[in-house]
One Martini backbone bead per residue (centre of mass of N, CA, C, O) as a GRO file, in nm:
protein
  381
    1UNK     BB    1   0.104   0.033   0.001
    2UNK     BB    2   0.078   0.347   0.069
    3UNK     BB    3   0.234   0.600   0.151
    4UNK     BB    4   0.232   0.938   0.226
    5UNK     BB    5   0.394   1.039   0.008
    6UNK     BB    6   0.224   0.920  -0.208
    7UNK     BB    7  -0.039   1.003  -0.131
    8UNK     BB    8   0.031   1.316  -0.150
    9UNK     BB    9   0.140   1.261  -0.467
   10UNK     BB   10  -0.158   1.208  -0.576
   11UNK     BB   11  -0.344   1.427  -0.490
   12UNK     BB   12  -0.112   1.642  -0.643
   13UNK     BB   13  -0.338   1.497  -0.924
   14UNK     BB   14  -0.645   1.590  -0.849
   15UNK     BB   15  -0.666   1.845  -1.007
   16UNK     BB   16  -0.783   2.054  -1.216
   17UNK     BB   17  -0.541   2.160  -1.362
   18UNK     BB   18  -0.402   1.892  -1.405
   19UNK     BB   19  -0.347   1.763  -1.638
   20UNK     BB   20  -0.501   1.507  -1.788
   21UNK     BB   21  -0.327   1.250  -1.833
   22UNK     BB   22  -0.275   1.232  -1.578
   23UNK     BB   23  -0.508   1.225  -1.400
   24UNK     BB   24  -0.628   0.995  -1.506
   25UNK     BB   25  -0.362   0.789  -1.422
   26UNK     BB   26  -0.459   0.836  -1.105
   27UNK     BB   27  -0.734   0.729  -1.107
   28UNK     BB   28  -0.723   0.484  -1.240
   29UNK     BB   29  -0.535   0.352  -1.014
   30UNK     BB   30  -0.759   0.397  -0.790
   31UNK     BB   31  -0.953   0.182  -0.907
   32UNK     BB   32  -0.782  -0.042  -0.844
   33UNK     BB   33  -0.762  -0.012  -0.529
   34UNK     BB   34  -1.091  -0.021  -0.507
   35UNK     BB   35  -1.088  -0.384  -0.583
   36UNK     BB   36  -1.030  -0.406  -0.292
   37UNK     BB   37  -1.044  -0.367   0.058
   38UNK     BB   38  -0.757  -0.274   0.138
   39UNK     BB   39  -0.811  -0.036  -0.097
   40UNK     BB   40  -1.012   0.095   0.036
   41UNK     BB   41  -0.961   0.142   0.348
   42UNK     BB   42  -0.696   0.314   0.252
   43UNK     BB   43  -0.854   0.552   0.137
   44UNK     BB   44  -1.064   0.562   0.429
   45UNK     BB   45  -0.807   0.721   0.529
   46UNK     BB   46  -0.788   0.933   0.312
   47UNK     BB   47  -1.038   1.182   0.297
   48UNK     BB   48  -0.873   1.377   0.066
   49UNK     BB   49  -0.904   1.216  -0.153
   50UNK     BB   50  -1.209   1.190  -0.197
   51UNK     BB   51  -1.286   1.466  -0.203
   52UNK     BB   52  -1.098   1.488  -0.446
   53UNK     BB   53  -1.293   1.313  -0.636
   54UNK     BB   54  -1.559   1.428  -0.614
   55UNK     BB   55  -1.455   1.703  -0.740
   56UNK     BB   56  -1.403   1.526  -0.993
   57UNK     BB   57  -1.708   1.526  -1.085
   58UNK     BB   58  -1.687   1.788  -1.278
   59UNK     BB   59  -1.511   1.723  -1.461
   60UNK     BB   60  -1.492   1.715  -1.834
   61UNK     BB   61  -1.418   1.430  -1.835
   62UNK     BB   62  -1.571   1.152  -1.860
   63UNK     BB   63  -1.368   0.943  -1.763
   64UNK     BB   64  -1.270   1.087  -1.476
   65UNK     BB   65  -1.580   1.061  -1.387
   66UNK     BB   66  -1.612   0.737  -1.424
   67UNK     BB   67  -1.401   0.653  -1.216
   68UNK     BB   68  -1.517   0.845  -0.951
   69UNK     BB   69  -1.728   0.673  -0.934
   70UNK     BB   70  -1.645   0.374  -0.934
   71UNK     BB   71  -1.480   0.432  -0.669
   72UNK     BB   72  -1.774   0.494  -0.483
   73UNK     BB   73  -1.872   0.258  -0.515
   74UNK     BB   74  -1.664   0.048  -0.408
   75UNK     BB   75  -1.714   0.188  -0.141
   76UNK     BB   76  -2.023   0.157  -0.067
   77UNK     BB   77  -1.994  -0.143  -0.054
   78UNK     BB   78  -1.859  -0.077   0.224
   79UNK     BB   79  -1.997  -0.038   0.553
   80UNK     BB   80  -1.735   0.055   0.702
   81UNK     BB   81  -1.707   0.360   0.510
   82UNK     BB   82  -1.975   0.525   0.531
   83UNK     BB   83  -1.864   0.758   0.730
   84UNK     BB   84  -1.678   0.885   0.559
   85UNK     BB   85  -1.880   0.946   0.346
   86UNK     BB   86  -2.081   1.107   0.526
   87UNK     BB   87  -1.939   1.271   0.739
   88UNK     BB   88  -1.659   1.379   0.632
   89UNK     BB   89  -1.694   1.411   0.348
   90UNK     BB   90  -2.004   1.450   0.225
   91UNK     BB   91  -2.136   1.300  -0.041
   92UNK     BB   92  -2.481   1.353  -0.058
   93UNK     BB   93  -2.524   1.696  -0.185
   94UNK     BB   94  -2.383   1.634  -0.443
   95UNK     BB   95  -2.530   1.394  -0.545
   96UNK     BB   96  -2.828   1.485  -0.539
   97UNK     BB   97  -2.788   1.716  -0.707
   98UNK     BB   98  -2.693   1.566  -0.985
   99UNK     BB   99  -2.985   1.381  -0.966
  100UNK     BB  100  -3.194   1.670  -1.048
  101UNK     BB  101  -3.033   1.623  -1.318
  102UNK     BB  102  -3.150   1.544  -1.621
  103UNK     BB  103  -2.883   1.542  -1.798
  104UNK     BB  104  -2.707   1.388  -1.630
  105UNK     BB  105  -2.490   1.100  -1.690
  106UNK     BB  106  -2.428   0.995  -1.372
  107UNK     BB  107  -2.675   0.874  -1.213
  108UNK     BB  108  -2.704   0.568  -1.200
  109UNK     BB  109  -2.412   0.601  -1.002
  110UNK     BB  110  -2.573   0.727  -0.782
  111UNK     BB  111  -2.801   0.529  -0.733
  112UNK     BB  112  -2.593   0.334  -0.631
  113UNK     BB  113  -2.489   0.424  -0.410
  114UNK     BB  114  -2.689   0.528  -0.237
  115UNK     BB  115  -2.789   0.249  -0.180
  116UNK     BB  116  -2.587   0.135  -0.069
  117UNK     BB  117  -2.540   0.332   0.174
  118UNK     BB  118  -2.905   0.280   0.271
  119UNK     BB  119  -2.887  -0.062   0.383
  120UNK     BB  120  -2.803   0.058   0.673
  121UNK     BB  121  -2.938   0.217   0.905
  122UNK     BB  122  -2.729   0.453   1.028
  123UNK     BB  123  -2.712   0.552   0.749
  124UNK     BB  124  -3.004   0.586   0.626
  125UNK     BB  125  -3.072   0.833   0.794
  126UNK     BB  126  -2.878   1.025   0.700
  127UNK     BB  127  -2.956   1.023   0.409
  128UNK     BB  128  -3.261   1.090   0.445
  129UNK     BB  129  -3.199   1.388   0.616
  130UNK     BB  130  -3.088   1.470   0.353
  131UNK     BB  131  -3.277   1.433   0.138
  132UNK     BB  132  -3.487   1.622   0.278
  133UNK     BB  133  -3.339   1.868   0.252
  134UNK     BB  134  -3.232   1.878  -0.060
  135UNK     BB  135  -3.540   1.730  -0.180
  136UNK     BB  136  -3.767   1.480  -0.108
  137UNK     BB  137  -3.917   1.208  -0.123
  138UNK     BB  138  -4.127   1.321  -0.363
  139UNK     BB  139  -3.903   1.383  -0.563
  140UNK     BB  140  -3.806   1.131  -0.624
  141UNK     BB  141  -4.039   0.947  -0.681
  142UNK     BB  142  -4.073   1.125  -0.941
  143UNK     BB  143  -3.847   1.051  -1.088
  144UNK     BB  144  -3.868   0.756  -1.080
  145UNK     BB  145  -4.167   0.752  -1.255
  146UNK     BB  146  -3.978   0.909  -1.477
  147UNK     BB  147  -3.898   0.791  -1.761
  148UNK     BB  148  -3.810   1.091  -1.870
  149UNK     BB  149  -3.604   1.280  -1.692
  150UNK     BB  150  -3.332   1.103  -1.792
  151UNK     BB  151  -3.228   1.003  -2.104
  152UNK     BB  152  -2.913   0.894  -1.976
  153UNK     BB  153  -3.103   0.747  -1.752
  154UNK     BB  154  -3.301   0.485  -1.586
  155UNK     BB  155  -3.301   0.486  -1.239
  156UNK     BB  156  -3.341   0.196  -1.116
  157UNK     BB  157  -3.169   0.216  -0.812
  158UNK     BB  158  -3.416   0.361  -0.677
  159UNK     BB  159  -3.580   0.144  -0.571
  160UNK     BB  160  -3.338   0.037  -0.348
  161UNK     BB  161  -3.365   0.323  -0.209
  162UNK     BB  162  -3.665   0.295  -0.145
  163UNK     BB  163  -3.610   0.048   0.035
  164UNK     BB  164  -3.416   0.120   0.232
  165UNK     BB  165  -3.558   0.362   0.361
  166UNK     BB  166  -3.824   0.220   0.475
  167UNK     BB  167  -3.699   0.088   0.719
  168UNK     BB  168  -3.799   0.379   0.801
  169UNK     BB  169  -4.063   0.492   0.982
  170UNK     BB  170  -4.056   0.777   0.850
  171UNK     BB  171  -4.074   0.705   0.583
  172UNK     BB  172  -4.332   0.526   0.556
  173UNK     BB  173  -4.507   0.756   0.630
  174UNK     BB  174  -4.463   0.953   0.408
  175UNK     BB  175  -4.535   0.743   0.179
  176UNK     BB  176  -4.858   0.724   0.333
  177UNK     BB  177  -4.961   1.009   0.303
  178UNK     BB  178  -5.289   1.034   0.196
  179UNK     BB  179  -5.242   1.354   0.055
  180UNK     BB  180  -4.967   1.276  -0.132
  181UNK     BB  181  -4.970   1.029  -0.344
  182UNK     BB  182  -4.701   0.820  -0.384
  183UNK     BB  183  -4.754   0.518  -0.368
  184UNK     BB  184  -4.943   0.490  -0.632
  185UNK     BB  185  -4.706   0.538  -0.817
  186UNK     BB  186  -4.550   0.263  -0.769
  187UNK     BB  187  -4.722   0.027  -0.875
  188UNK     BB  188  -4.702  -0.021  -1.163
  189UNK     BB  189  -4.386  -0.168  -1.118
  190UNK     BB  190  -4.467  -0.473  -1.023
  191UNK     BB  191  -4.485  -0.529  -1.346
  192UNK     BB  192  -4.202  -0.446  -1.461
  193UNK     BB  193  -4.016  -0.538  -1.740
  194UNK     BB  194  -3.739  -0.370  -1.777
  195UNK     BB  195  -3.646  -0.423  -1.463
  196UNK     BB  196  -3.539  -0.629  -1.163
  197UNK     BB  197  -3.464  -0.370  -0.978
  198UNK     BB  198  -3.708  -0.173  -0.994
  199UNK     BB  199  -3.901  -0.373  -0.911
  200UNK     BB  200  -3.777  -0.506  -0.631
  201UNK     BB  201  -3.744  -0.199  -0.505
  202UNK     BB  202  -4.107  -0.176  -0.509
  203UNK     BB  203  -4.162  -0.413  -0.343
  204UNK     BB  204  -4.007  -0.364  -0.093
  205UNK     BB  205  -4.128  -0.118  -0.020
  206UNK     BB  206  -4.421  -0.240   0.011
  207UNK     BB  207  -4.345  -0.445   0.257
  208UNK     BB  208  -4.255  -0.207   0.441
  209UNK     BB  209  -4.495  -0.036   0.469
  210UNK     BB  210  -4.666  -0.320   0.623
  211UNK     BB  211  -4.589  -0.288   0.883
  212UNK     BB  212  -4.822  -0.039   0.912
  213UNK     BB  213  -5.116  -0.182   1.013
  214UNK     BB  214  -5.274   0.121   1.037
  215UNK     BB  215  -5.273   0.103   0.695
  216UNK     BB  216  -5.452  -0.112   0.562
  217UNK     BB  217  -5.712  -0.040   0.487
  218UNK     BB  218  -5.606   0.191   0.295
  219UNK     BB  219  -5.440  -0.059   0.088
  220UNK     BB  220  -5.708  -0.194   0.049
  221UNK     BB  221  -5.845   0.017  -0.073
  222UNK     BB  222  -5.946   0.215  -0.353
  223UNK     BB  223  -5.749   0.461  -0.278
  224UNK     BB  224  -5.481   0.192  -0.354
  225UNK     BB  225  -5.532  -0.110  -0.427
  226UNK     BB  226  -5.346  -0.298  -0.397
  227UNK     BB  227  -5.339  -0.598  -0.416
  228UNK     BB  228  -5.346  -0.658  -0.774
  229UNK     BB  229  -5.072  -0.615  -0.803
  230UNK     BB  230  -4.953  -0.843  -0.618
  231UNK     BB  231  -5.095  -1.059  -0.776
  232UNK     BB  232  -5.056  -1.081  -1.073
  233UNK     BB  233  -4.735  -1.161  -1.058
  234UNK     BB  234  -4.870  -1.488  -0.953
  235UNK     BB  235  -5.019  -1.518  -1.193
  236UNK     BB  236  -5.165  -1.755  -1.425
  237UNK     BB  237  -5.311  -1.951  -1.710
  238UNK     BB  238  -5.534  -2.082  -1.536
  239UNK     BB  239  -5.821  -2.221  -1.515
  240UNK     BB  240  -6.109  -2.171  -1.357
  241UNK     BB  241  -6.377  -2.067  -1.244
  242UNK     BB  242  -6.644  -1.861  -1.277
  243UNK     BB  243  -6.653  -1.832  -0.965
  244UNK     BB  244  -6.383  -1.761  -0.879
  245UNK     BB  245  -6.373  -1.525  -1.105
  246UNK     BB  246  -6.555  -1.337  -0.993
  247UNK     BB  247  -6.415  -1.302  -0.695
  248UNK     BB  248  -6.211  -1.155  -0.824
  249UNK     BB  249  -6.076  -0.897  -0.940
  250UNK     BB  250  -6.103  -0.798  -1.244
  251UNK     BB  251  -5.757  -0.801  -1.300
  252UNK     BB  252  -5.769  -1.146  -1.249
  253UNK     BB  253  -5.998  -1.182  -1.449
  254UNK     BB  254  -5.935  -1.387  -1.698
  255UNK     BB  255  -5.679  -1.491  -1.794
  256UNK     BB  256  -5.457  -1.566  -2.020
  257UNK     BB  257  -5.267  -1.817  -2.192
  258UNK     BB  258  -4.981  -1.638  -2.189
  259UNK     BB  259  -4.936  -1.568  -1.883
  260UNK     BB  260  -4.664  -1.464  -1.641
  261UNK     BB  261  -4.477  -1.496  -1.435
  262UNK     BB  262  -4.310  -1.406  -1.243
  263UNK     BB  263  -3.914  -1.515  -1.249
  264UNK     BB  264  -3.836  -1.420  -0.950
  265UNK     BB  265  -3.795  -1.574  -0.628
  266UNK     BB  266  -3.787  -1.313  -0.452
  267UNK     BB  267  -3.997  -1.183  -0.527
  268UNK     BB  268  -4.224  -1.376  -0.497
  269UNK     BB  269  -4.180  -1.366  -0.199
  270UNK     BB  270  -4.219  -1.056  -0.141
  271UNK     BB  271  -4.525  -1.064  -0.239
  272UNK     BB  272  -4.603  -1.272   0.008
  273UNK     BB  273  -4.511  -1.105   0.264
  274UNK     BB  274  -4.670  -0.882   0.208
  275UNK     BB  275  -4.961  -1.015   0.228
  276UNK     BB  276  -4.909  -1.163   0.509
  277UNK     BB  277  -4.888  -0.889   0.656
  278UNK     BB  278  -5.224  -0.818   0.593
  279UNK     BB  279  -5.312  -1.062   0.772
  280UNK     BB  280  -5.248  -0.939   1.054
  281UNK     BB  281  -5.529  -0.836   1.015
  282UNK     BB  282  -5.846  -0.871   1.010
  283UNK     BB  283  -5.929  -0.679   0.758
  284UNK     BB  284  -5.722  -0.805   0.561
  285UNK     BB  285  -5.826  -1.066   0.571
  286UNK     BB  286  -6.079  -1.049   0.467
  287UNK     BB  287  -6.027  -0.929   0.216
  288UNK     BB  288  -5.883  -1.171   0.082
  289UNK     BB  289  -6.122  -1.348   0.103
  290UNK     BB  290  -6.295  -1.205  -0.060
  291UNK     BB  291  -6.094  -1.155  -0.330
  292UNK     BB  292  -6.019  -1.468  -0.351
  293UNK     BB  293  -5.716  -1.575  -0.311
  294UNK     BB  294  -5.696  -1.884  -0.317
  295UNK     BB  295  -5.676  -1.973  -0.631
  296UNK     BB  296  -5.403  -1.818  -0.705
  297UNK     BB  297  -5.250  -1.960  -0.498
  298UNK     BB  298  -5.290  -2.279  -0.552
  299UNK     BB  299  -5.174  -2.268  -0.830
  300UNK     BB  300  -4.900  -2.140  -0.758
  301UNK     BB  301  -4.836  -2.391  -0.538
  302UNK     BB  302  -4.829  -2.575  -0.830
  303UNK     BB  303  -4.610  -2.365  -0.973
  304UNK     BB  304  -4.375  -2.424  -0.759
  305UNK     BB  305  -4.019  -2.496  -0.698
  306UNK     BB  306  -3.916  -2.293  -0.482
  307UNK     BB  307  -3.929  -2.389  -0.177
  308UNK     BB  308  -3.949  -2.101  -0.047
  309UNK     BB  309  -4.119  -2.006  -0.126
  310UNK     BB  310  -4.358  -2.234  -0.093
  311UNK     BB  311  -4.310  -2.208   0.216
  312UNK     BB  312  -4.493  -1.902   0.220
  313UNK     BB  313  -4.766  -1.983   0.068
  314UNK     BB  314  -4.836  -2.179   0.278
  315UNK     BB  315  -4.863  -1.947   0.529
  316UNK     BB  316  -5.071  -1.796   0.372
  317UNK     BB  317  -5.292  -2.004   0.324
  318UNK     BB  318  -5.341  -2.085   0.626
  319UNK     BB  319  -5.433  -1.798   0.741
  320UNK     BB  320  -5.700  -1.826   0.494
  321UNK     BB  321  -5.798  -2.105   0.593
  322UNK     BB  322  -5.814  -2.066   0.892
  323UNK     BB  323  -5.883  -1.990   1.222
  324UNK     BB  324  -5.937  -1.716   1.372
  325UNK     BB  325  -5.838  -1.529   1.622
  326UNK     BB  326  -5.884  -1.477   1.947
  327UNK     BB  327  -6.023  -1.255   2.145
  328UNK     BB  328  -5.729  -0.991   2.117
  329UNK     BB  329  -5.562  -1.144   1.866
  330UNK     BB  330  -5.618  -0.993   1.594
  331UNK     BB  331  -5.346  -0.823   1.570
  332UNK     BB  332  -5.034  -1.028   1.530
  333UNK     BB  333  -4.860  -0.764   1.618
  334UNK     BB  334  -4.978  -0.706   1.905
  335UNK     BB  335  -4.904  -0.986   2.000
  336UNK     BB  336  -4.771  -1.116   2.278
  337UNK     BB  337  -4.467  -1.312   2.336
  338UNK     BB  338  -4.362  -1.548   2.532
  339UNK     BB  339  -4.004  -1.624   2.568
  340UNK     BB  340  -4.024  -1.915   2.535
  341UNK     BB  341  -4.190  -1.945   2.282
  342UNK     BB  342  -4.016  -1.783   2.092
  343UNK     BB  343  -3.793  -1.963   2.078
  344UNK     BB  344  -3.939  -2.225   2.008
  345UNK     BB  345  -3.994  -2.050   1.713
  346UNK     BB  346  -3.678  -2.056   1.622
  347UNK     BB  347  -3.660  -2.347   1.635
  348UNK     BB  348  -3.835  -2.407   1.419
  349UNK     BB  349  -3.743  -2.220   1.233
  350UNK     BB  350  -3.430  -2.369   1.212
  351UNK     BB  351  -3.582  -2.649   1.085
  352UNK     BB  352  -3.707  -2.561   0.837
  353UNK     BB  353  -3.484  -2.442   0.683
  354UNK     BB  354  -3.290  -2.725   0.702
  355UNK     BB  355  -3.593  -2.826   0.519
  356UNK     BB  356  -3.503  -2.663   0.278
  357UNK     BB  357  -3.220  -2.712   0.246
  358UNK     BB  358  -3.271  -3.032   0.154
  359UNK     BB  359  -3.478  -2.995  -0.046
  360UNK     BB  360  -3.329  -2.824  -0.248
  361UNK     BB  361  -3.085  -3.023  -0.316
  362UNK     BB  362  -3.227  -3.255  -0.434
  363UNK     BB  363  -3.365  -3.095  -0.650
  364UNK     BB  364  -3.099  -3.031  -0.762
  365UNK     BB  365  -2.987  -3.324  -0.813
  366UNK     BB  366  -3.198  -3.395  -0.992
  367UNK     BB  367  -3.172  -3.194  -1.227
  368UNK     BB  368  -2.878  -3.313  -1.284
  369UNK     BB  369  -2.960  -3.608  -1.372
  370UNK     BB  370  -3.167  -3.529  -1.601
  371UNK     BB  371  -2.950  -3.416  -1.761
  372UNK     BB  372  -2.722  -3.642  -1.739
  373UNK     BB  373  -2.945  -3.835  -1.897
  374UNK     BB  374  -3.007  -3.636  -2.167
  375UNK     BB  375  -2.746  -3.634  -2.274
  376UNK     BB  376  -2.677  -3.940  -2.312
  377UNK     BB  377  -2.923  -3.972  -2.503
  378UNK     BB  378  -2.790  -3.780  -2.732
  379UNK     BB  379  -2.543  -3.934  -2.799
  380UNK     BB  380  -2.645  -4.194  -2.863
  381UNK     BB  381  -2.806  -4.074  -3.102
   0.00000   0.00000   0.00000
């Protein structure tokens, strides 16, 4: 790693002024040594280096500009660097001031950082607290929803940052504040085809929204329509009874022979869990009910492969055919459980990780014999 006399020549190539071809290969250099993490960690031992890139970030080279991002990127991916980017460097309103300029070519990469950065909650609270400031998360919002905001920019990865920032009550809060409709503009991404990226981070958004039990009536009303959105990536091209398809909310009666289901598995089950979040109270349980959701479910966990989805479908399958909880008990969230209790669901719960990751293995070494039965089948012939 470099001395500090290095280091400080270094620096002394980072300026406005430096040579264009010098400053490149500084950076260029910097770049390489952010690809693994002790070339990170020294990097963010020295806070005027970074400072010293983030303000090439306005370098007329769009090179040099590409260089100080992809290094940005690399530092925020390491969580334990973050507090020297936000807190030291101070990186947050340069990041958010180039994201609200519709032009800027390089929104994409500060939407990486940005995302990385507020990953885990401590520094969350802060990108938050500064966004508020500075832009304000219904114009974030905003701009993630205006696919032609920024011709340069496609603006993906804003959705796991709105995911990211939900994890904050605070933010949830804001997110479903009745007079805003924010979270309604949100709903139609959650089967966009264009990026699962995208898609991903406005389901998340929505999943963590669900913990606020107290706004489930308000999501499941006419008023934001929840239900239908997250139904619908779900949905396959199965027949129906007649029966069945009247009790479905429209947008899921009598769906074509050619629907296809989610694609990614992580996303299928966040939107179970989602699903499950909207049961934990009386209200949402008979929503689902009246809405017929079980047919849907039935279909879906008769074509799912991937063992923990399937096992997430039957937990909520259990909850809406299951007998209501008793007097006092209506809300899941706040029923108190003794401390006894609670161990014992944790030991359930790492038996059955265990039974679903034993099937998952299984499942796995099935399909790689009947490939190399098939592969042999095919040699023969």
């Amino acid at each position: 790693m470099l001395s500090d006399c290095e280091a400080a020549e270094l620096l002394s190539f980072l300026t406005p002024s430096t040579r264009p071809d010098v400053k490149g290969k500084a950076t260029e250099y910097i770049l390489g040594l952010s690809g693994n993490r002790d070339g990170c960690r020294f990097l963010c031992s020295k806070a005027d280096l970074i400072a010293a890139l983030l303000a090439l970030t306005s370098d007329p080279s769009v090179a040099i500009v590409k260089d100080c991002y992809h290094i940005l990127i690399n530092l925020s991916a390491d969580e334990t660097l973050h507090q020297v980017l936000v807190s030291k460097v101070k990186i947050l309103p340069v990041l958010l001031k180039n994201l609200q300029d519709p032009d800027y070519l390089f929104s994409d990469h500060i939407s990486t950082i940005l995302s990385n950065l507020s990953r885990h909650e401590k520094t969350c609270r802060t990108v938050f607290e500064v966004l508020q400031e500075e832009v304000g998360l219904a114009k974030l919002v905003e701009i993630f929803c205006n696919e032609s905001y920024n011709k340069k920019a496609k603006l993906h990865y804003m959705g796991p940052l709105l995911s990211n920032l939900t994890q904050l009550p605070e933010a949830r809060s804001y997110m479903m504040d009745q007079d805003r409709c924010v979270i309604q503009r949100l709903l139609p991404f959650t089967h966009y085809e264009g990026s699962l990226v995208r898609r991903g981070g406005v389901i998340g958004t929505l999943r963590n929204c669900c913990f606020e039990h107290a706004h489930h009536e308000w999501l499941l009303s006419d008023a934001v329509d929840i239900l239908p959105f997250l139904l619908l990536p779900l949905a396959g091209p199965e027949e129906l009874t007649e029966e069945e398809n009247e009790g479905l909310p429209v947008d899921l009666q009598y769906l074509p022979e050619d629907k296809k289901r989610e694609e990614d598995p992580d996303i299928r089950k966040m939107l179970l869990e989602t699903l499950l979040l909207l049961t934990a109270t009386k209200a949402g349980r008979q929503t689902l009910k009246q809405k017929n959701v079980y047919p849907i479910l039935r279909e879906f966990h008769r074509w799912e492969k991937d063992v923990y989805v399937a096992a997430a479908c039957e937990k909520l399958i259990q909850v809406l055919i299951g007998d209501e909880p008793e007097q006092g008990m209506e809300n899941l969230m706040e029923v108190e459980i003794p401390q006894d209790v609670e161990e014992k669901l944790k030991e359930a719960d790492a038996k059955e990780q265990e039974e679903l990751e034993r099937e998952e293995r299984m499942r796995r070494e099935e399909e790689e014999k009947e490939k190399r039965d098939a592969e042999g089948t095919d040699l023969e012939k």
